[in-house]
DRENTORKOL-3810 file (N, C-alpha, C; in nm, 4 decimals):
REM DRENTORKOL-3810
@n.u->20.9103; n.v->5.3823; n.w->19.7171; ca.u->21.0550; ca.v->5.3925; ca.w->19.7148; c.u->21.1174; c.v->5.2931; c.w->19.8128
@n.u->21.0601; n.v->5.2835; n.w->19.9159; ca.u->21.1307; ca.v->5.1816; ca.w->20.0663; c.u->21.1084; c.v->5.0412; c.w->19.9807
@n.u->20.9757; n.v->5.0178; n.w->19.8875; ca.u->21.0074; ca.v->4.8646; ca.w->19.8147; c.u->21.0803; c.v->4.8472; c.w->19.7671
@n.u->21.1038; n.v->4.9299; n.w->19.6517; ca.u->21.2473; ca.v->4.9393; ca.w->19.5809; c.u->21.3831; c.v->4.9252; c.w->19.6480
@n.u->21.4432; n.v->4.9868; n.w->19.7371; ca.u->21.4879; ca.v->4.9446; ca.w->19.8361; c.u->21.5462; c.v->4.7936; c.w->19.9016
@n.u->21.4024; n.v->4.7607; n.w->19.8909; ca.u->21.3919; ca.v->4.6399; ca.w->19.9760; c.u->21.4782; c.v->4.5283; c.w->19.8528
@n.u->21.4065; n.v->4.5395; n.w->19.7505; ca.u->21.4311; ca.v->4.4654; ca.w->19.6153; c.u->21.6111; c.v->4.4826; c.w->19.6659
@n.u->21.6544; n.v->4.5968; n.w->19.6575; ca.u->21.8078; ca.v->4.6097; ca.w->19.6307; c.u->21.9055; c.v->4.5377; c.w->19.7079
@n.u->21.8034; n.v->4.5265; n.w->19.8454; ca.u->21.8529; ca.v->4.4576; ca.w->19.9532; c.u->21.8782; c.v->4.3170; c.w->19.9474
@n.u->21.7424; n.v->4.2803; n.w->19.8662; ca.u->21.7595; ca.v->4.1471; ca.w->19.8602; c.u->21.8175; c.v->4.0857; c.w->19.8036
@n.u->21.8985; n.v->4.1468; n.w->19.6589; ca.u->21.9931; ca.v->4.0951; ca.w->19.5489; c.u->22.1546; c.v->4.1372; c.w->19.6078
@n.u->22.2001; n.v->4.2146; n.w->19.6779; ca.u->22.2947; ca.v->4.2306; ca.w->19.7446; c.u->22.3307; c.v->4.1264; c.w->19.7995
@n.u->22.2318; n.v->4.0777; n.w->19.9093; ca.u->22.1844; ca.v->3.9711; ca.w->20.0240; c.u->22.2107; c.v->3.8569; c.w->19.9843
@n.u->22.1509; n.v->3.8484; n.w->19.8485; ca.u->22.1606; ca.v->3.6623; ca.w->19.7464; c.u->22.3107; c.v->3.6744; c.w->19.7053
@n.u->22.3545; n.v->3.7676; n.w->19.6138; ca.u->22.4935; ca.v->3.8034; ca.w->19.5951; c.u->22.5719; c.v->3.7486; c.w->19.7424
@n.u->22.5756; n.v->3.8314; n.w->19.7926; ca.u->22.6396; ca.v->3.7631; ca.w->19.9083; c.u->22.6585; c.v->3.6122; c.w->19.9649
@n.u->22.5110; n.v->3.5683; n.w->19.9913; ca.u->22.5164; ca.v->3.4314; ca.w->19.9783; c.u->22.5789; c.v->3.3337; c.w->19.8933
@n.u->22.5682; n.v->3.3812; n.w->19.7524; ca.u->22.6271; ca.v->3.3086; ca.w->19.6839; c.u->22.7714; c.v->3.3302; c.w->19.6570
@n.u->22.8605; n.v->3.3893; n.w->19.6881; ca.u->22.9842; ca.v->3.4231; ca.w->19.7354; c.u->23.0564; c.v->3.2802; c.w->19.8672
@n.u->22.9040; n.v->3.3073; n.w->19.9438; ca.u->23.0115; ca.v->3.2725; ca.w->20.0438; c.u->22.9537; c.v->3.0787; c.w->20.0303
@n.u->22.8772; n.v->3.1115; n.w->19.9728; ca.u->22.8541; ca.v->2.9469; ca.w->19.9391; c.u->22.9706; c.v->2.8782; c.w->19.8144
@n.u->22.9938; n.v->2.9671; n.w->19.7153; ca.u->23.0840; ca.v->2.9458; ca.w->19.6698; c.u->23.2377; c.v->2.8866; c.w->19.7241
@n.u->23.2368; n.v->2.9864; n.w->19.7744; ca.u->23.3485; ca.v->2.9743; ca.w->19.8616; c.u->23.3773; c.v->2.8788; c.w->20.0083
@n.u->23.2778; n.v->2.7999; n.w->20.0421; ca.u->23.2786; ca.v->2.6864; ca.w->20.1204; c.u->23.3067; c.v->2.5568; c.w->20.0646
@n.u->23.2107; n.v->2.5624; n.w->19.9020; ca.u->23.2333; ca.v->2.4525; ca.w->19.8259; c.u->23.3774; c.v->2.4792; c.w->19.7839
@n.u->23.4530; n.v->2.5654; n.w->19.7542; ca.u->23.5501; ca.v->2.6109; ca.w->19.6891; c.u->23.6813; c.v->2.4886; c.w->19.8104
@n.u->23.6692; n.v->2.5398; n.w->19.9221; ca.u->23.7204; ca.v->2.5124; ca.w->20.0501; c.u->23.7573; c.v->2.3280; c.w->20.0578
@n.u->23.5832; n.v->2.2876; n.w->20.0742; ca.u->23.5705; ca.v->2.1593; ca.w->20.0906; c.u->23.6383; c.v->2.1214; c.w->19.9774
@n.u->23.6111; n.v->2.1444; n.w->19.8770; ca.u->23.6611; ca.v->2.0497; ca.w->19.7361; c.u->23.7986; c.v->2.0548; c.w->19.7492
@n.u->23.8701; n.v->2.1519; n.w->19.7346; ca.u->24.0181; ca.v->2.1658; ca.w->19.7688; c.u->24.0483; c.v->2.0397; c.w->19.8758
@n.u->24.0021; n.v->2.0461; n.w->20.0067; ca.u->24.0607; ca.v->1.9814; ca.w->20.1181; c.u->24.0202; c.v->1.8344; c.w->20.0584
@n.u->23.9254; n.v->1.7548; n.w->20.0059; ca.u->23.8811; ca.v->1.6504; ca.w->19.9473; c.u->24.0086; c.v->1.6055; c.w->19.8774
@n.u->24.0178; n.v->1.7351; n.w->19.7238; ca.u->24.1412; ca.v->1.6547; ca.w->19.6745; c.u->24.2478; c.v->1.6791; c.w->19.6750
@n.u->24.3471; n.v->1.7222; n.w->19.7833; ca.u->24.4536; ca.v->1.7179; ca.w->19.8790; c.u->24.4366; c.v->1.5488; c.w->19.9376
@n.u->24.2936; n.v->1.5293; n.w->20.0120; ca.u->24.3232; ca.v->1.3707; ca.w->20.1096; c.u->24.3318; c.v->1.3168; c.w->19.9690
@n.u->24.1894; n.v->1.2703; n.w->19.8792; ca.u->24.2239; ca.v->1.2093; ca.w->19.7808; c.u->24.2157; c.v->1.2499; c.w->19.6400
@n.u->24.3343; n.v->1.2674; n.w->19.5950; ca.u->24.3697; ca.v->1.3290; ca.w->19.4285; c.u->24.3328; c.v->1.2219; c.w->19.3343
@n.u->24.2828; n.v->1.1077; n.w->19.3723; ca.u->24.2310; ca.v->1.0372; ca.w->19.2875; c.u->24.0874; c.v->1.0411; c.w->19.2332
@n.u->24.0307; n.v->1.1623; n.w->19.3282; ca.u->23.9306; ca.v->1.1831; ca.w->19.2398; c.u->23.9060; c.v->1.3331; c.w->19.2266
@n.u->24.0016; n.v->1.3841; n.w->19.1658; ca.u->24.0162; ca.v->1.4667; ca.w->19.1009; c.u->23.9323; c.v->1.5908; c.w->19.0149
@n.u->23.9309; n.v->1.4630; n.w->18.9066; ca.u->23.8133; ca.v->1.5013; ca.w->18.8253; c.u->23.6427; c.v->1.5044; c.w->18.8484
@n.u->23.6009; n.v->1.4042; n.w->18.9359; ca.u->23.4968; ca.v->1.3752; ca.w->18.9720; c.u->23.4478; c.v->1.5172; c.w->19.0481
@n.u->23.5578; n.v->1.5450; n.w->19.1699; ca.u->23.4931; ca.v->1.6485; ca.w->19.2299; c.u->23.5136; c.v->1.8091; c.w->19.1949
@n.u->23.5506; n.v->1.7795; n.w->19.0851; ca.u->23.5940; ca.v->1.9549; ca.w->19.0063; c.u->23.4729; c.v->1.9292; c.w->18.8863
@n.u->23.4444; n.v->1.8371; n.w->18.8579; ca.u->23.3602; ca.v->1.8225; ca.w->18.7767; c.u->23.2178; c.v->1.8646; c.w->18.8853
@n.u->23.1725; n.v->1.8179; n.w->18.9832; ca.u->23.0215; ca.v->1.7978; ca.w->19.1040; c.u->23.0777; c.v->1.9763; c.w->19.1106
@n.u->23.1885; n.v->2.0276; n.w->19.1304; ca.u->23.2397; ca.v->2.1691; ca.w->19.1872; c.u->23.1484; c.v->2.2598; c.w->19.0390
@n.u->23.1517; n.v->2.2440; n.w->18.9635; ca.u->23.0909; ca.v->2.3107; ca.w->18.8317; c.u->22.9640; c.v->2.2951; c.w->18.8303
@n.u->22.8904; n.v->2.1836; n.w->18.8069; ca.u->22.7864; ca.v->2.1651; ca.w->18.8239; c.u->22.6787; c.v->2.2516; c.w->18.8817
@n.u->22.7626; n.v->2.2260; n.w->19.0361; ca.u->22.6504; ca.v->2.3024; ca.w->19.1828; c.u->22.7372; c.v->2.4308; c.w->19.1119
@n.u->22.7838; n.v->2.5187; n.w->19.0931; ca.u->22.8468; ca.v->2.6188; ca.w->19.0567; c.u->22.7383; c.v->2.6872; c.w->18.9616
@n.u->22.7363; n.v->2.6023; n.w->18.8392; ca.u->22.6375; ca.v->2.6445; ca.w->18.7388; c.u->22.4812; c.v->2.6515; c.w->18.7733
@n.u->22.4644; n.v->2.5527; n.w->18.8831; ca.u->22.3252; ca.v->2.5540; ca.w->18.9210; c.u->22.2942; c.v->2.6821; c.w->19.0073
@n.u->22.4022; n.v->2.7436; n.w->19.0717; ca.u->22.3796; ca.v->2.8699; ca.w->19.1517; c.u->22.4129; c.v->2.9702; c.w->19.0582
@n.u->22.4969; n.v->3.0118; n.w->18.9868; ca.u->22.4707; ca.v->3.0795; ca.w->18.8664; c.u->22.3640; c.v->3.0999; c.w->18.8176
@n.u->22.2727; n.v->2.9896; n.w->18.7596; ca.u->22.1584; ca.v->3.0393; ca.w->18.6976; c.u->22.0258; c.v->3.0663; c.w->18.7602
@n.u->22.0560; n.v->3.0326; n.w->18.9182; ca.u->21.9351; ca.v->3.0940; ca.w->18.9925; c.u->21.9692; c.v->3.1536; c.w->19.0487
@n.u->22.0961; n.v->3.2572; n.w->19.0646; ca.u->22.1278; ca.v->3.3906; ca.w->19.0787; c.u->22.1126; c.v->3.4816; c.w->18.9336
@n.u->22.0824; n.v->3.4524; n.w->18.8620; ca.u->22.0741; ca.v->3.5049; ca.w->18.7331; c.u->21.8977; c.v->3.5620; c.w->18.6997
@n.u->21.7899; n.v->3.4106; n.w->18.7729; ca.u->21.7047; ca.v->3.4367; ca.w->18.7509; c.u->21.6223; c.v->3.5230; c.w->18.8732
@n.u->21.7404; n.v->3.5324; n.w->18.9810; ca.u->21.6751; ca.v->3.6518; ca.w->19.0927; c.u->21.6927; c.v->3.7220; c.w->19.0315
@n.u->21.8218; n.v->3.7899; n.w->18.9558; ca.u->21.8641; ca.v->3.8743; ca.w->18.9041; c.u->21.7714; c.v->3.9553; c.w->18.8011
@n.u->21.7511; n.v->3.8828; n.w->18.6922; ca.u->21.6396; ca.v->3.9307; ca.w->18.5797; c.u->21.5270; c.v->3.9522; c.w->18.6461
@n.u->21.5060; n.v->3.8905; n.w->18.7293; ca.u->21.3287; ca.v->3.9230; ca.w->18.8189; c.u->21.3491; c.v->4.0686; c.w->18.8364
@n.u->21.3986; n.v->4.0882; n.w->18.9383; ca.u->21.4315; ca.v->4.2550; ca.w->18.9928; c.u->21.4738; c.v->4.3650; c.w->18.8879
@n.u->21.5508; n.v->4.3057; n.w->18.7746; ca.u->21.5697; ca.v->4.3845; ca.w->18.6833; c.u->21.5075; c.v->4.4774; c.w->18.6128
@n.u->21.3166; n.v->4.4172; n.w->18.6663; ca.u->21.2156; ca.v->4.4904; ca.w->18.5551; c.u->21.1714; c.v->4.6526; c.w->18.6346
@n.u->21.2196; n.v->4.6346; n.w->18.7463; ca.u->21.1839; ca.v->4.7458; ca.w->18.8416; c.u->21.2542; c.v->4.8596; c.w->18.8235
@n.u->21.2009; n.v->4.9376; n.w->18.8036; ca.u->21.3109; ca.v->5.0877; ca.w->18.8016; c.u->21.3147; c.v->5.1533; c.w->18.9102
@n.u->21.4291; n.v->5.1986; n.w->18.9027; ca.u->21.5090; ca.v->5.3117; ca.w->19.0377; c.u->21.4825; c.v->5.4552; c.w->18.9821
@n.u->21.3822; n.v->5.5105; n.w->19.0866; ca.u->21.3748; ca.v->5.6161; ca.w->19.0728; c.u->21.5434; c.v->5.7114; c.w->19.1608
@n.u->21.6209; n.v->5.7376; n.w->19.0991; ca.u->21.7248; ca.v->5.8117; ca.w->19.2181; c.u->21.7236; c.v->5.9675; c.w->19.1539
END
């Protein structure tokens, strides 16, 4: 049961991370194109990208842990 646990901890934990990583890139990119709006597109475009790339390896922590059942 304390493994199980542990598992829950750790997807909370990544969740989290990826929140607040989000949200740094979210930050920087903004302040980027405020100085320069001329590249606009370039960095909302790099903003998706790394976006999607943490998406799908929060997805595949996700399905990992998924196979485990909670006894409650």
């Amino acid at each position: 049961m304390k493994e199980q646990h542990e598992f829950v901890i750790g997807i909370v934990q990544q969740a989290v991370q990826n929140l607040v990583f989000y949200g740094v890139v979210s930050l920087l990119v903004g302040i980027l194109i405020i100085i320069y709006p001329n590249l606009l597109g370039i960095l909302v475009g790099l903003m998706l990208v790394v976006a999607a790339v943490q998406a799908f390896r929060f997805a595949y922590t996700l399905n990992k842990y998924s196979r485990i059942k909670l006894g409650f």
